[in-house]
N, C-alpha and C positions, 0 to 999 in steps of 0.2 A: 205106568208101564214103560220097561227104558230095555231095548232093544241092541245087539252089538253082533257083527259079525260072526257065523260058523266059526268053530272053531276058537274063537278067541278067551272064553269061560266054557264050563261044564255045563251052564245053564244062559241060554243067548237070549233071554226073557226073562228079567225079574219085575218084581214090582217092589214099589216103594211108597212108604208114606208120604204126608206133605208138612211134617214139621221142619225146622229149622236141621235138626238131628240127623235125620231122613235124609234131605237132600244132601247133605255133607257126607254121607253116607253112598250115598250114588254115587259121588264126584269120586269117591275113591274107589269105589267098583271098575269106573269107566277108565281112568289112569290104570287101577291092575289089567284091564285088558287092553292097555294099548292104545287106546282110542285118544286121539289129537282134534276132531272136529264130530259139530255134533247139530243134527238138523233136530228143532222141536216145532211142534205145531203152537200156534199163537190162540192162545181160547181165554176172550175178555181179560182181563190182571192177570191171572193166576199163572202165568208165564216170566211174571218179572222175577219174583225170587227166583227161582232156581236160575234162570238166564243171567243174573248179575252175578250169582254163586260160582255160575263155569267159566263167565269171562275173568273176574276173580285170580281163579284157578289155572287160568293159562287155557284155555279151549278155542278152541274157532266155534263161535256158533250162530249156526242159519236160525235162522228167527223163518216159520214158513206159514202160508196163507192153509187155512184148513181145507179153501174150494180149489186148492191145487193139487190134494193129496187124497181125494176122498174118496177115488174110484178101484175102492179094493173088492175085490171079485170074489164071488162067495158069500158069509154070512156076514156082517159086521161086526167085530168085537174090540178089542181094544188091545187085546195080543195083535190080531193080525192090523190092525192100526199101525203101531209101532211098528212093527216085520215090514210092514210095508213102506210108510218112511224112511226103515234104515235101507233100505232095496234101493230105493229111489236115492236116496245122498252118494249110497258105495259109488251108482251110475254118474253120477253128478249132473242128474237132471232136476232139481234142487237148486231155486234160486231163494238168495234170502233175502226177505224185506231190508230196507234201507233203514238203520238208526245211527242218530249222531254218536259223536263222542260224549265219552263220561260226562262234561264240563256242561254241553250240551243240552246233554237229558236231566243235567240241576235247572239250568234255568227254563226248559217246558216245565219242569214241576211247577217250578214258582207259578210261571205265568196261565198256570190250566189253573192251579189255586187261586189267581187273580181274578179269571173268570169267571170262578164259580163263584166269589163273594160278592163279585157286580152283578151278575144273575141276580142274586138273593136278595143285594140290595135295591134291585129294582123293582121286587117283589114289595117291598116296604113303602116303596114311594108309591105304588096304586095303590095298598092300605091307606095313605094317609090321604090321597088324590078322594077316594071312595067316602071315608068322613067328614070331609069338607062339601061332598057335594050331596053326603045326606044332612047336612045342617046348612043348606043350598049356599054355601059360601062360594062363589065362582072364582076361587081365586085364580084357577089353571088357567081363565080366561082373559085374564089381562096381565099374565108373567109368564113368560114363554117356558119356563124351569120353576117350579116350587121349593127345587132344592137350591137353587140360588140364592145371591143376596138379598132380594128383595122377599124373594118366597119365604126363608127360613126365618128371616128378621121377624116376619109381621107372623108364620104359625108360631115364634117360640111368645111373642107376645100375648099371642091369643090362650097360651099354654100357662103365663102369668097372669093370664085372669083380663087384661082389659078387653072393654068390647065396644069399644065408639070404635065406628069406622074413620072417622076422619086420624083419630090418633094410631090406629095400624096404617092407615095409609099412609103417613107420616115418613115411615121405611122404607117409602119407595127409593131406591137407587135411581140417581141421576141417568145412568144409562138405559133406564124402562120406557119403554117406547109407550105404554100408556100414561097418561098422568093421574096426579092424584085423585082427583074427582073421579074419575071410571074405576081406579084402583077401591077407594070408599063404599062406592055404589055396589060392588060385588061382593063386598065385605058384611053386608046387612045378611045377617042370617036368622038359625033357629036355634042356638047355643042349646044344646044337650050334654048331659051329665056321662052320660054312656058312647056317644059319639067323640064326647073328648077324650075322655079316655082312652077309647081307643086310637084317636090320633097320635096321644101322646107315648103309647105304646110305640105306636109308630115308629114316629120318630127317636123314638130311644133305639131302638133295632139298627133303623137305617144308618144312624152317625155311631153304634158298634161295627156296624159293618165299615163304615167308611174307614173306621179306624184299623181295622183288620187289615184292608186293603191296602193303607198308608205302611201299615206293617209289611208286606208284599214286596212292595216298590223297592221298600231301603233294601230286603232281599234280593231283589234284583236287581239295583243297581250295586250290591256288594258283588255277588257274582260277576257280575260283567267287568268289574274293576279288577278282581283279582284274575282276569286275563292279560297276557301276555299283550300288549302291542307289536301286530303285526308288521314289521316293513321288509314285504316282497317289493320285486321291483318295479318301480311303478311303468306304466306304458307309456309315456314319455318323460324326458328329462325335467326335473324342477316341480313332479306331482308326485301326492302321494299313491299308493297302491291301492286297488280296489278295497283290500281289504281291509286293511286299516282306515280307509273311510269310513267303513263301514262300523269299525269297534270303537271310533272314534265319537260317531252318533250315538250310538248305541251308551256308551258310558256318561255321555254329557244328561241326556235321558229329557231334552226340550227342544224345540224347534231352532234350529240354527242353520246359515248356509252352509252347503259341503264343498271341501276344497275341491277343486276340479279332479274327477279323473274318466277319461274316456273308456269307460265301461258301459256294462250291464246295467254295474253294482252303481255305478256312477246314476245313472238316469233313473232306478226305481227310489236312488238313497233321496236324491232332489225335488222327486213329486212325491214322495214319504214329506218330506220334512213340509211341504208345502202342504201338508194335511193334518200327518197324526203321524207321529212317531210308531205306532203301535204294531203297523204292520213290519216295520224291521224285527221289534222282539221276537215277534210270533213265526218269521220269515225264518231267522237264526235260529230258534228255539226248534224248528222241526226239520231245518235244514243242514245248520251250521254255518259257521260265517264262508266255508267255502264252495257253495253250494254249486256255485256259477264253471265251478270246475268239473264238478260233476255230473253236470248238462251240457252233452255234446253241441248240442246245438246254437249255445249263447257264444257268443263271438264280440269282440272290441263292434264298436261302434263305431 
């Protein structure tokens, strides 16, 4: 239901399908009557098409919270829904959620797509944690990661069929804090035919997903490349600019120092990198790289 001032069409309520057709069809409804900006109510996805269709299009549009709009008096229906929304926008009491830029909302895609294939494959690794510990294999117990070197060395061994523990313990990487002897000892199990199988389902899952994810990254670090290098001016002479710190890290896409810059961006980008790069992604991806501009409150350091 799409909603336009008195006056401005014969009919100031129409409705409309939700194909592709549809909405292109609206757009031009709303252009014949004049209409330059356009408040919609935000309800789970089904707000994206049409809202990339009107930005598209040349429109202003408020993207609105539905618990801000929801106090229409009277019956409920979905006419006075809309009536009521446009009432509220004409007033410009209508504030609209905050979304990045186009360039922006590619790379949250990517990195919500990232998360969701780490999710899944994390789901994979209790599968295969769960078969080793019904054929009492303890191996979780003496490798602090079973999908690490040493963990995945000695299941993909156990998936070629040998079973002396001393010869999987063999795999242990030098950097395992257990030694072989306790690695051996956890290795004696109940070898089942149905329990490896299942492992090895498993792990077939798990390293598709990995690969999915590898797939992701180059995603994301193509996007983040085909941005512009930022140089605003930096806040003192001889440094770079916040921002450009910032897409600086952001495209190297590993742990490294940051050039100095007496910011915000400056102090989260340096205990970032001294951790996990991961919250800058995720930082840019729902804020944008200029986010610090649009927080009244953050200030030079």
């Amino acid at each position: 239901m799409v909603a336009v001032p008195e006056g401005r069409a014969e009919t100031a309520v129409r409705e409309f399908g939700t194909f592709t057709g549809d909405l292109i069809a609206l757009a031009d409804w709303l252009q014949q009557c004049g209409v330059t900006t356009v408040a919609m109510e935000s309800t789970g996805v089904y707000w994206i098409p049409l809202f990339e269709l009107l930005e598209r299009r040349g429109f202003e549009v408020k993207l609105v919270d539905a618990r801000h709009v929801k106090n229409v008096t009277g019956r409920k229906s979905d006419i006075l829904d809309c009536q009521w929304i446009q009432q509220l926008h004409t007033y410009g009491l209508l504030a609209g959620a905050f979304r990045p830029a186009d360039e922006i909302c590619v790379l949250r895609s990517y990195l919500r797509q990232r998360e969701m294939l780490t999710q899944t494959a994390s789901m994979h690794i209790q599968h295969m944690q769960k078969a080793l510990q019904q054929m009492n294999l303890l191996l979780h117990n003496v490798v602090s990661d079973i999908t690490g070197v040493t963990g995945m060395k000695i299941i993909k061994a156990l998936l070629a069929g040998e079973r002396d523990p001393q010869v999987l313990a063999s795999h242990r990487d030098k950097k395992c804090h257990n030694d072989r002897a306790t690695i051996a000892k956890s290795l004696v199990g109940n070898y089942r035919t149905e329990h490896l199988f299942a492992l090895r389902q498993a792990v077939d899952l798990y390293e598709i997903y990995q690969n999915k994810i590898a797939d992701c990254d180059e995603a994301i670090v193509k996007q983040v490349s085909a941005q512009p290098d930022l140089t605003d001016e930096p806040f003192f002479e001889g440094q770079l600019s916040a921002r450009c710190v910032l897409f600086q890290t952001l495209k190297a896409g590993y742990h490294r120092p940051a050039t100095q810059c007496e910011s915000f961006t400056h102090l989260i980008t340096t205990l970032t990198l001294a951790t996990d790069t991961s919250f800058l992604y995720e930082s840019s991806s729902w804020c944008g790289t200029d986010f610090w501009e649009k927080v009244p409150c953050v200030q030079k350091i």
